[in-house]
VMD Tcl script that builds the backbone (N, CA, C; Angstrom):
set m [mol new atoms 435]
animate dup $m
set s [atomselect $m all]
$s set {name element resname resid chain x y z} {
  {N N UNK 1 A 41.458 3.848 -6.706}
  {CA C UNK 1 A 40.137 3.319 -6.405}
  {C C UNK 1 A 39.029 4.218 -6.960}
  {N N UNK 2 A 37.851 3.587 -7.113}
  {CA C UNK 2 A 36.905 4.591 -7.958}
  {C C UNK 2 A 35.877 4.348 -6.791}
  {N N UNK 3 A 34.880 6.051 -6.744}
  {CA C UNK 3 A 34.042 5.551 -6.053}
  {C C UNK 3 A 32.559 6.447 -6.187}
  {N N UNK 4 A 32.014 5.423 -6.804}
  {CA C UNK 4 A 30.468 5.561 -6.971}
  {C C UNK 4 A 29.625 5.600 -5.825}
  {N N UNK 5 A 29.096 6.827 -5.742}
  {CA C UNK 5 A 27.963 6.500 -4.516}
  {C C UNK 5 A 28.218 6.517 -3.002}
  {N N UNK 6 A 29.684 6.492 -2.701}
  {CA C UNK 6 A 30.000 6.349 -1.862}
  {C C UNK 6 A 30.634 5.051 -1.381}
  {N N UNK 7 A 30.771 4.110 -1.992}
  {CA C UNK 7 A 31.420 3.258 -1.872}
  {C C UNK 7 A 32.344 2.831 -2.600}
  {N N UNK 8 A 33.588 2.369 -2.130}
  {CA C UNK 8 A 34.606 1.952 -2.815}
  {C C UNK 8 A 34.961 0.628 -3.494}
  {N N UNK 9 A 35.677 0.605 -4.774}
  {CA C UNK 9 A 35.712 -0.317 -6.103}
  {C C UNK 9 A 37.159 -0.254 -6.415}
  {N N UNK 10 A 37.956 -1.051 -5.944}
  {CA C UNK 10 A 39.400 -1.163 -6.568}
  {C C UNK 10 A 39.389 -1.897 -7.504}
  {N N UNK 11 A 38.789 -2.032 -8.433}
  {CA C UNK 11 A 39.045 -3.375 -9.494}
  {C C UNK 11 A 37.697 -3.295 -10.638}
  {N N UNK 12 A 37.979 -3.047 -12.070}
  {CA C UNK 12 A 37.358 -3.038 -13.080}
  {C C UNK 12 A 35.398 -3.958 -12.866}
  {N N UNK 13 A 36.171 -5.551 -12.752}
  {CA C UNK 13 A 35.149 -6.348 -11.929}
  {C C UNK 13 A 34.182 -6.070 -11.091}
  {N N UNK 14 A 34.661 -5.645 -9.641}
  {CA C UNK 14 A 33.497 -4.832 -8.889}
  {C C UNK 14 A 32.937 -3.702 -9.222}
  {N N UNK 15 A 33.425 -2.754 -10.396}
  {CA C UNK 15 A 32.731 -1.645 -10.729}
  {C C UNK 15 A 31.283 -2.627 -11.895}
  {N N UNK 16 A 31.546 -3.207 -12.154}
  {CA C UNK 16 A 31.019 -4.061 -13.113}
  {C C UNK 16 A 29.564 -4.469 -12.609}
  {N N UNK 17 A 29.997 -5.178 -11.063}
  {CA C UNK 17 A 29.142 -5.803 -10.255}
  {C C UNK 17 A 28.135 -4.348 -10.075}
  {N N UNK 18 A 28.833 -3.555 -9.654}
  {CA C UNK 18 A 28.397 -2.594 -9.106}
  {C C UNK 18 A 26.951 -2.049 -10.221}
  {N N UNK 19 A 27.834 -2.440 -11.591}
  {CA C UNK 19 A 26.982 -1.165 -12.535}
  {C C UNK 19 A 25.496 -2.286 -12.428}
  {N N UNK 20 A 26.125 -4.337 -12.575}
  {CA C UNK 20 A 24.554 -4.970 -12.434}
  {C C UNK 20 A 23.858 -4.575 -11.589}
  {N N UNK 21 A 24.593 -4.706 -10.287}
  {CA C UNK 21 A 23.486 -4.544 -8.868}
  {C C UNK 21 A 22.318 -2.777 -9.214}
  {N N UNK 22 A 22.597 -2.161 -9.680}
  {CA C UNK 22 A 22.266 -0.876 -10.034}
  {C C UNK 22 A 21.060 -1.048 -11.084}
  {N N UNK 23 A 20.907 -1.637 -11.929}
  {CA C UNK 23 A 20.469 -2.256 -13.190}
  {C C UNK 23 A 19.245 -2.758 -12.478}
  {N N UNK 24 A 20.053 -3.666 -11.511}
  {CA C UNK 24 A 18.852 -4.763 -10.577}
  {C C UNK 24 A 17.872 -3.758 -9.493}
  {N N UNK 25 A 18.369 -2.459 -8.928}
  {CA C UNK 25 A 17.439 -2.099 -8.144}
  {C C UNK 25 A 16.900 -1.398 -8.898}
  {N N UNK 26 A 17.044 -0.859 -10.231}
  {CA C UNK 26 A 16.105 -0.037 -11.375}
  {C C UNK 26 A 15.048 -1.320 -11.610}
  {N N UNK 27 A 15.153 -1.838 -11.963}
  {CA C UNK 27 A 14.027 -2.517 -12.092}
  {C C UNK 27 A 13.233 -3.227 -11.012}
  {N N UNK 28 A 13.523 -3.505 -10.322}
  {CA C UNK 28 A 13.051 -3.761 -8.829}
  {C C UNK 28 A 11.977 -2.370 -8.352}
  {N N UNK 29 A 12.766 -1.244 -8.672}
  {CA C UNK 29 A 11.870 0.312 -8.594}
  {C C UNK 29 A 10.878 0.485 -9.102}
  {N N UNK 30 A 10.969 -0.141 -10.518}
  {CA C UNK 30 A 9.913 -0.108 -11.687}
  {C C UNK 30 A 8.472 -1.148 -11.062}
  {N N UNK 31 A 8.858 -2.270 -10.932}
  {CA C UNK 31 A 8.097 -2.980 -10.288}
  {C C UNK 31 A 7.356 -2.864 -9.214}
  {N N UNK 32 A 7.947 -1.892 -8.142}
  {CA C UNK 32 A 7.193 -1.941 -7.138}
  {C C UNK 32 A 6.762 -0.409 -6.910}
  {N N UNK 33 A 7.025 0.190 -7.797}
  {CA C UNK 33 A 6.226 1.830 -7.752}
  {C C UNK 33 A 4.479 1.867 -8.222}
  {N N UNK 34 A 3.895 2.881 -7.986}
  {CA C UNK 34 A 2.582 3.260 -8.027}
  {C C UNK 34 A 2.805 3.504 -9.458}
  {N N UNK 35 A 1.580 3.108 -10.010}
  {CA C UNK 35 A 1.331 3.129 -11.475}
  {C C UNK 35 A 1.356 4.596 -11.654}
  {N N UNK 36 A 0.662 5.486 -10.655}
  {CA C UNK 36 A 0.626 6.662 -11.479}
  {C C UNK 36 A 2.151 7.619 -11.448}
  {N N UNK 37 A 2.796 7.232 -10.562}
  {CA C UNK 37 A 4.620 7.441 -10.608}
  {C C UNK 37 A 5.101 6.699 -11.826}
  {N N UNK 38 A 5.058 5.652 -12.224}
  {CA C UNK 38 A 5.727 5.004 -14.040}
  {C C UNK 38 A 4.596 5.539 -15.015}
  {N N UNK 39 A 3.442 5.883 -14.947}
  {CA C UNK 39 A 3.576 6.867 -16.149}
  {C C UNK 39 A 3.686 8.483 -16.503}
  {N N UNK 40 A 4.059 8.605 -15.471}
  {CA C UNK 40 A 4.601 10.328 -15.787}
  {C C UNK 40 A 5.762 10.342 -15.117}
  {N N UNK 41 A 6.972 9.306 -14.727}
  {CA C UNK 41 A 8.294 9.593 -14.086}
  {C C UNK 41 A 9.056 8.291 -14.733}
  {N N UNK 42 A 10.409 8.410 -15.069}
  {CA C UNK 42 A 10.856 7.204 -15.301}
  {C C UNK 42 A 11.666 7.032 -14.191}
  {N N UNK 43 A 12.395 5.805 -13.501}
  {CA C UNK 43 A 13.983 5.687 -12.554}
  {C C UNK 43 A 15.008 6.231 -12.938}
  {N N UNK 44 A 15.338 7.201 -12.287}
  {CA C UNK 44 A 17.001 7.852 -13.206}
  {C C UNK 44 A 18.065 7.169 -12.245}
  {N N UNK 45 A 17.823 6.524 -10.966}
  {CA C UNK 45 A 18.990 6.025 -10.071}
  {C C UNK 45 A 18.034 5.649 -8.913}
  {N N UNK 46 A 19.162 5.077 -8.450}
  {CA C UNK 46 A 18.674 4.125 -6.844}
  {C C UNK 46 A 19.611 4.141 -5.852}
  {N N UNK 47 A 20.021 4.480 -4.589}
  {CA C UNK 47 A 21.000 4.268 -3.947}
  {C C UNK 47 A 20.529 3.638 -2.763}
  {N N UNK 48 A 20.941 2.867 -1.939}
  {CA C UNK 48 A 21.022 2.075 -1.068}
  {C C UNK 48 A 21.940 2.514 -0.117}
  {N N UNK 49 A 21.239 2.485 1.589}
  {CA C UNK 49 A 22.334 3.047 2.554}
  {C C UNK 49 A 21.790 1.923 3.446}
  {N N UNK 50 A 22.562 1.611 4.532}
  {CA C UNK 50 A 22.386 1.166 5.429}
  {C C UNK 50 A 20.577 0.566 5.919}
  {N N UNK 51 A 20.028 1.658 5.836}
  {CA C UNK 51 A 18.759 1.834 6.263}
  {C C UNK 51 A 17.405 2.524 5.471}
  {N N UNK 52 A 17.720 2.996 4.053}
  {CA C UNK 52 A 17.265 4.050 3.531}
  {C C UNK 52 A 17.438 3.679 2.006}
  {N N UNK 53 A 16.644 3.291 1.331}
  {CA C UNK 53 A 16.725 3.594 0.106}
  {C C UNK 53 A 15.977 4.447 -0.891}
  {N N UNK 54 A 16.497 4.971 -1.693}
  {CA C UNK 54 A 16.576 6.404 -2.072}
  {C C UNK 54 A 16.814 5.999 -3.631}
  {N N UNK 55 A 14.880 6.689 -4.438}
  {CA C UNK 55 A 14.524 5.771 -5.772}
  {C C UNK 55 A 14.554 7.564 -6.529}
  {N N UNK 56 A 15.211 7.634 -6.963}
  {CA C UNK 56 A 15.287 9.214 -8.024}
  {C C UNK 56 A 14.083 9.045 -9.115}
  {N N UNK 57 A 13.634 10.000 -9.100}
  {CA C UNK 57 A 12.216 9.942 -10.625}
  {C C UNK 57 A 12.102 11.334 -10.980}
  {N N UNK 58 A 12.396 11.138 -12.220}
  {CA C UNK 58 A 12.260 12.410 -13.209}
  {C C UNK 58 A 10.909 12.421 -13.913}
  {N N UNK 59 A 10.656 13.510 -14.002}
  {CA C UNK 59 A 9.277 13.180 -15.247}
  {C C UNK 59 A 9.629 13.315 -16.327}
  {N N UNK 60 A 8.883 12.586 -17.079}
  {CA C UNK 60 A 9.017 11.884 -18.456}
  {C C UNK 60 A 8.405 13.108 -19.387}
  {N N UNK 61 A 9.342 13.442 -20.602}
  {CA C UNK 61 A 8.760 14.057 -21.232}
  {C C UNK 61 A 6.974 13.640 -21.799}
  {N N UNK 62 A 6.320 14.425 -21.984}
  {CA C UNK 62 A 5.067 14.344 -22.826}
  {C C UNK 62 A 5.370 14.123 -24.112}
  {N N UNK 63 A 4.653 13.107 -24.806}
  {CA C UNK 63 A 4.579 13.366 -26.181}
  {C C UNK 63 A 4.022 14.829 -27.174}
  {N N UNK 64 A 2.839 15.278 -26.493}
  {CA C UNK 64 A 2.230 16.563 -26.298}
  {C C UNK 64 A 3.028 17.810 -26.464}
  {N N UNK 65 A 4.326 17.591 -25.380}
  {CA C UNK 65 A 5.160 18.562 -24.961}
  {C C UNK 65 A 6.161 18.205 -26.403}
  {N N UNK 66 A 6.660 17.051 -26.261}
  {CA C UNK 66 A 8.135 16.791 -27.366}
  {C C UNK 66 A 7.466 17.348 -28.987}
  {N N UNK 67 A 6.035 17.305 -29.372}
  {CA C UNK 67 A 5.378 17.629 -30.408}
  {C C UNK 67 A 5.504 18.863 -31.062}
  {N N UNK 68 A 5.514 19.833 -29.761}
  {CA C UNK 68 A 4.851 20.554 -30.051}
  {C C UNK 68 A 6.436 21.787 -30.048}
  {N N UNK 69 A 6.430 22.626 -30.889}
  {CA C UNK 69 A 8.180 23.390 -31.069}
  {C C UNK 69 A 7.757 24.548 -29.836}
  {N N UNK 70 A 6.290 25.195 -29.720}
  {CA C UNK 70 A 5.987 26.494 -28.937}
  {C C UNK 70 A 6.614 26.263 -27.338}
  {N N UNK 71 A 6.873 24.546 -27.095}
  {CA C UNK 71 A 6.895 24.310 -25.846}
  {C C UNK 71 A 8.234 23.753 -25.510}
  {N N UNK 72 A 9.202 24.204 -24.700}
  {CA C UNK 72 A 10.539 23.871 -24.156}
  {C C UNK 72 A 10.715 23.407 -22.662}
  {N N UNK 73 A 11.396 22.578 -22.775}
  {CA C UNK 73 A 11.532 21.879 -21.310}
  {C C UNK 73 A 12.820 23.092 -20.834}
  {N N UNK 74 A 12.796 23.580 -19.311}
  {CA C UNK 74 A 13.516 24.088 -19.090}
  {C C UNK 74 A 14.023 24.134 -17.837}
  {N N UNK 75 A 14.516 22.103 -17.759}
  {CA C UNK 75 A 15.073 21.665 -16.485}
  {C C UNK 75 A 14.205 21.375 -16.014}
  {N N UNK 76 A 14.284 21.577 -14.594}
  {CA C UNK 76 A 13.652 20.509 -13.050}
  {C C UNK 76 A 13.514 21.359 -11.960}
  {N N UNK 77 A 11.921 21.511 -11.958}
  {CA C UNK 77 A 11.639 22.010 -10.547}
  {C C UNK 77 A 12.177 21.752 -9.000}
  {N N UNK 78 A 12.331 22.098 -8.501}
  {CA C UNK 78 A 13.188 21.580 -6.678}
  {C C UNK 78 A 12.657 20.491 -6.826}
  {N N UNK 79 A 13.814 19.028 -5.976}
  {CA C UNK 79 A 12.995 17.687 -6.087}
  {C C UNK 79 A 12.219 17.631 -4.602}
  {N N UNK 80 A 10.955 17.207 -4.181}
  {CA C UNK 80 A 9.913 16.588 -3.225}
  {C C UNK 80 A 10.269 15.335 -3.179}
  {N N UNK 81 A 10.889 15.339 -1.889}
  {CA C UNK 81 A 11.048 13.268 -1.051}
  {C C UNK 81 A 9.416 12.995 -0.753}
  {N N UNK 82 A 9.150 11.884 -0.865}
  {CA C UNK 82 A 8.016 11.631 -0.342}
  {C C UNK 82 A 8.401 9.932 -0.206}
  {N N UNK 83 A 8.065 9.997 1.020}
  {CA C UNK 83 A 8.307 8.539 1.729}
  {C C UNK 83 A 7.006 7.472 1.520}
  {N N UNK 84 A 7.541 6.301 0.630}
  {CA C UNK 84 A 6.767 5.156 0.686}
  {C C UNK 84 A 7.149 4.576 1.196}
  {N N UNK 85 A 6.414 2.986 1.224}
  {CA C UNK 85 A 6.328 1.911 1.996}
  {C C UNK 85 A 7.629 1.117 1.677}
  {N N UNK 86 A 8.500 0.718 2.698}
  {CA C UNK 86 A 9.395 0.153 3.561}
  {C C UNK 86 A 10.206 -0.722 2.932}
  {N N UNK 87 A 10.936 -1.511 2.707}
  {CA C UNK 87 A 11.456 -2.745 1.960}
  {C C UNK 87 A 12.448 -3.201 2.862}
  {N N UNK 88 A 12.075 -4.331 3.546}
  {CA C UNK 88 A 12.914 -5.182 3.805}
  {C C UNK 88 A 13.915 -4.283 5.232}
  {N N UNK 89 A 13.071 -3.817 5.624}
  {CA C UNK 89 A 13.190 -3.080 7.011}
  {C C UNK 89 A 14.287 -1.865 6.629}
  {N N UNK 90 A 14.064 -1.021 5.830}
  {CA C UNK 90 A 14.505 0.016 5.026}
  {C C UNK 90 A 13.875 0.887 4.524}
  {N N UNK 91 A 13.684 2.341 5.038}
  {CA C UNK 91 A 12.745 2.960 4.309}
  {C C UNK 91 A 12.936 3.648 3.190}
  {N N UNK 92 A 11.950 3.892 2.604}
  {CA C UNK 92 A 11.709 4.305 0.895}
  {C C UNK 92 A 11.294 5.817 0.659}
  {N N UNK 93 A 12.729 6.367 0.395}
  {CA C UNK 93 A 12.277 7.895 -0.158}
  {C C UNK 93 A 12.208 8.010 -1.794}
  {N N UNK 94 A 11.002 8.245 -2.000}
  {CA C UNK 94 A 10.966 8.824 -3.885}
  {C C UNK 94 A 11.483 10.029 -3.588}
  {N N UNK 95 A 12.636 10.374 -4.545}
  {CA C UNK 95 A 12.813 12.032 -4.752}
  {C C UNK 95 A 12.570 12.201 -6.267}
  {N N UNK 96 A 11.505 13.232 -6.246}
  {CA C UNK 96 A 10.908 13.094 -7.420}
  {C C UNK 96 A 11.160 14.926 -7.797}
  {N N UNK 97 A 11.581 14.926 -9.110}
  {CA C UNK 97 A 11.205 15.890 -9.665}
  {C C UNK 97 A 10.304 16.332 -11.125}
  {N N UNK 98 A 9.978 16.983 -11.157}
  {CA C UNK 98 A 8.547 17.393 -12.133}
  {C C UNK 98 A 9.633 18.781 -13.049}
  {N N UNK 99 A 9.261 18.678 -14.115}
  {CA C UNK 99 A 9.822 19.492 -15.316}
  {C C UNK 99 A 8.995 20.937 -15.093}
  {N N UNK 100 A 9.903 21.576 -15.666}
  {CA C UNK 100 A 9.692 23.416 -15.934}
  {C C UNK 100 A 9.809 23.479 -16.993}
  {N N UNK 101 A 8.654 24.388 -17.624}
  {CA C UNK 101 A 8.284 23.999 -19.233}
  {C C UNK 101 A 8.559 25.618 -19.683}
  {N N UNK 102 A 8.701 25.840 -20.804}
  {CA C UNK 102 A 8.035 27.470 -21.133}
  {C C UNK 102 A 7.262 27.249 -22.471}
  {N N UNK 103 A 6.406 28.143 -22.581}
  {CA C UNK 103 A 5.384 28.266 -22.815}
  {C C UNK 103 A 5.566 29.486 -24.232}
  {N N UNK 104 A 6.257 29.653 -25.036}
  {CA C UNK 104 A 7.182 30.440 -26.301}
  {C C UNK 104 A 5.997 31.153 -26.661}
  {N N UNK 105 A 4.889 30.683 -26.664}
  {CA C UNK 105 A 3.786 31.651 -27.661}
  {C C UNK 105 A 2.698 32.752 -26.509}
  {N N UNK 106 A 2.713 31.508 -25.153}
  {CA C UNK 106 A 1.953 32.522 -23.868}
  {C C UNK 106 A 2.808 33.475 -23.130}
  {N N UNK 107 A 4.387 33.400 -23.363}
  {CA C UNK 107 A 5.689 33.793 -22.545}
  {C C UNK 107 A 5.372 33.404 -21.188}
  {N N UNK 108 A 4.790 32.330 -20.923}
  {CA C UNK 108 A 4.675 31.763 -19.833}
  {C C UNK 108 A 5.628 30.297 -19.032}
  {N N UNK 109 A 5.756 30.211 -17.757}
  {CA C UNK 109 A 6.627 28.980 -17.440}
  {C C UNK 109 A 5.203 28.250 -16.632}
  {N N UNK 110 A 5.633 27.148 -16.848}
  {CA C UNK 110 A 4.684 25.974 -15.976}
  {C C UNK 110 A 5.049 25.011 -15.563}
  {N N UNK 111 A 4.511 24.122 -14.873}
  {CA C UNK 111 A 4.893 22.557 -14.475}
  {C C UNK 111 A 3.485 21.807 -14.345}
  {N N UNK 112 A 3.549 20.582 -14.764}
  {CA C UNK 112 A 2.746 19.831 -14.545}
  {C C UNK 112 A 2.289 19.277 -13.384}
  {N N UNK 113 A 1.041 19.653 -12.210}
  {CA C UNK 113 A 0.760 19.153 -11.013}
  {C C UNK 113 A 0.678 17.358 -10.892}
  {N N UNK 114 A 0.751 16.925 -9.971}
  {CA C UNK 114 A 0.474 15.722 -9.490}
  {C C UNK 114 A 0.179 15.571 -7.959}
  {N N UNK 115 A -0.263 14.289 -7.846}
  {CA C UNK 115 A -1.337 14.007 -6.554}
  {C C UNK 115 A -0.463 13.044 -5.835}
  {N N UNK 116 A 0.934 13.212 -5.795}
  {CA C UNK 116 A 1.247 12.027 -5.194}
  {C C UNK 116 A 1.465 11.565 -3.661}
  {N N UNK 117 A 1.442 12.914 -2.687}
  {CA C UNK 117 A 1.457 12.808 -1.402}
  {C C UNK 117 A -0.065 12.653 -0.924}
  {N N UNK 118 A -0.054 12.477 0.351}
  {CA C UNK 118 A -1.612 12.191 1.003}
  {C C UNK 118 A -1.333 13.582 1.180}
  {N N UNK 119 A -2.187 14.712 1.503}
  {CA C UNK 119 A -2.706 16.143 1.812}
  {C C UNK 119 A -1.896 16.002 3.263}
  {N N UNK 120 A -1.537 17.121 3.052}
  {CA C UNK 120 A -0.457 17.178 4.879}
  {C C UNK 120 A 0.629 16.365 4.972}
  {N N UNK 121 A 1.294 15.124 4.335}
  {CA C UNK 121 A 1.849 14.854 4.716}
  {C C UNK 121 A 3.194 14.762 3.784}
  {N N UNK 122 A 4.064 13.863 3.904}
  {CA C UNK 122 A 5.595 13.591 3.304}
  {C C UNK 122 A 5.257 12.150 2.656}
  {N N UNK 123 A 4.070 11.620 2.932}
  {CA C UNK 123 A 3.947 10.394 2.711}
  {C C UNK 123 A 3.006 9.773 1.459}
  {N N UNK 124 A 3.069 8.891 0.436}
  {CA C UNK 124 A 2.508 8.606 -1.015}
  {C C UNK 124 A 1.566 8.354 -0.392}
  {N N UNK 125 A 0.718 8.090 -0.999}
  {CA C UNK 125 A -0.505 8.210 -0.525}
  {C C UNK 125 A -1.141 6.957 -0.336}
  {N N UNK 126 A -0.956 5.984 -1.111}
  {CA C UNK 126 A -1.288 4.497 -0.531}
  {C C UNK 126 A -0.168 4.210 0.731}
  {N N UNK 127 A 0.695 4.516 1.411}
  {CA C UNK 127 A 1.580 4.357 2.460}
  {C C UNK 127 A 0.673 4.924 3.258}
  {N N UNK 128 A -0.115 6.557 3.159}
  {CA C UNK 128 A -0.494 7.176 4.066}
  {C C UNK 128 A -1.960 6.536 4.763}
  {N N UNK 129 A -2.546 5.956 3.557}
  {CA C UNK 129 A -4.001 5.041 3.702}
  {C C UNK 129 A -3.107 3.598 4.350}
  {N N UNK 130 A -2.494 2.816 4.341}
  {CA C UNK 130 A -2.063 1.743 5.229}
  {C C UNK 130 A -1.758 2.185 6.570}
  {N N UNK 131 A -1.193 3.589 6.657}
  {CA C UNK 131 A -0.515 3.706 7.938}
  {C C UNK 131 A -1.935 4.283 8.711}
  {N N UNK 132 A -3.134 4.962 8.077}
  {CA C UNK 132 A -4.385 5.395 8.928}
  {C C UNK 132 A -5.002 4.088 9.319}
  {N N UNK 133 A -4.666 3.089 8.379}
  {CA C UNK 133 A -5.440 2.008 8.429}
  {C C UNK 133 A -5.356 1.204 9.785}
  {N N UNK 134 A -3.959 1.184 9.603}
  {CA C UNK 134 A -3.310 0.722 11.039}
  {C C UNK 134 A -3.293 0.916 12.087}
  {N N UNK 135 A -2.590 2.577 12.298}
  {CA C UNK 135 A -2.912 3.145 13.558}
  {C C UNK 135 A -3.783 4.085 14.104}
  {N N UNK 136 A -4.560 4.479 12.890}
  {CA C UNK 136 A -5.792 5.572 12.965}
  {C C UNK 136 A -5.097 6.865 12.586}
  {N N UNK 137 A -6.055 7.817 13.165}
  {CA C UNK 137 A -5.658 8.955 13.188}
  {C C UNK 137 A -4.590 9.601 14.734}
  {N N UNK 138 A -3.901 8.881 15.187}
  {CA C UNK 138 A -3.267 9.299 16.513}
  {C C UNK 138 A -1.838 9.612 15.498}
  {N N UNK 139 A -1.185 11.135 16.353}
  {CA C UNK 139 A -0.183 11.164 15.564}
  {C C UNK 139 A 0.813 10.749 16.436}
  {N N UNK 140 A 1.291 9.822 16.635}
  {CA C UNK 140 A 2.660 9.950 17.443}
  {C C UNK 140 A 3.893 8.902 16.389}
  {N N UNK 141 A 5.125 8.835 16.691}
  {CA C UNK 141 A 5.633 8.563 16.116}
  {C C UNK 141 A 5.478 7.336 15.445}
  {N N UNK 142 A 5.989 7.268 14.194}
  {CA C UNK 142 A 5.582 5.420 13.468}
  {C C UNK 142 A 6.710 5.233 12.836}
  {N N UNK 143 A 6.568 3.734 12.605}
  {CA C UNK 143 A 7.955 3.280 12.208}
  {C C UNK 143 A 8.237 3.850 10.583}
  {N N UNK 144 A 9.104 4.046 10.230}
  {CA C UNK 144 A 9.820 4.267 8.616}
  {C C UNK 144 A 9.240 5.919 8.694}
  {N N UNK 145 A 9.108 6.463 9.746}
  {CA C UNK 145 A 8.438 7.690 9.366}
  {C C UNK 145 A 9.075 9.053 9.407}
}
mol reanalyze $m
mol bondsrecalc $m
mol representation Tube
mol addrep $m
């Protein structure tokens, strides 16, 4: 038996199914992510649990960066979950990671910042503006949270 992800595939066929259904929540990801997450991250995977789905995003090389020889990608900073909005009574972790660059002519390393949590929290930031919207500023527990 083969097993992807955690679930089990005895048969060529269901690995098959398996690889469409996979195909289908990449683009489903693409579609329903924040514009400013698809242009500096592409979908590298999607997994689906019970209750939790879990959208992987890498950042996308720069053209800037691929141009230029002084500048080397050098891997992936620790990945940041940051929880968006919900699907289908399932909550939505981006685990996102952002590239480690070096810098050959400054002997310097860097990464490119982004704005994608609300300030203080675990949460994207249009999730975090629906959920103030909703329940204000009271912190007590909320759903998908």
């Amino acid at each position: 038996p083969i097993n992807p992800g955690g679930r089990i595939f005895d048969s060529t066929e269901n690995l098959y199914l398996c690889a469409m259904n996979n195909q289908g929540l990449l683009a489903l990801a693409q579609l329903i992510l924040p514009s400013e997450i698809l242009t500096n991250f592409e979908v590298v995977r999607v997994e689906e649990e019970a209750s939790l789905i879990r959208i992987y995003l890498d950042e996308s090389v720069k053209a800037e960066y691929k141009e230029n020889p002084e500048i080397e990608s050098k891997g992936f900073c620790e990945a940041v979950t940051i929880r968006d909005f919900p699907i289908r009574d399932k909550g939505v972790d981006l685990i996102v990671r952002r590239r480690k660059w070096y810098d050959k002519q400054n002997n310097r390393y860097f990464s490119d910042s982004y704005e994608l949590k609300a300030e203080g929290t675990r949460y994207s930031k249009e999730f975090a503006a629906f959920l103030k919207g909703v329940y204000g500023d009271d912190s007590y527990d909320l759903p998908f949270a």
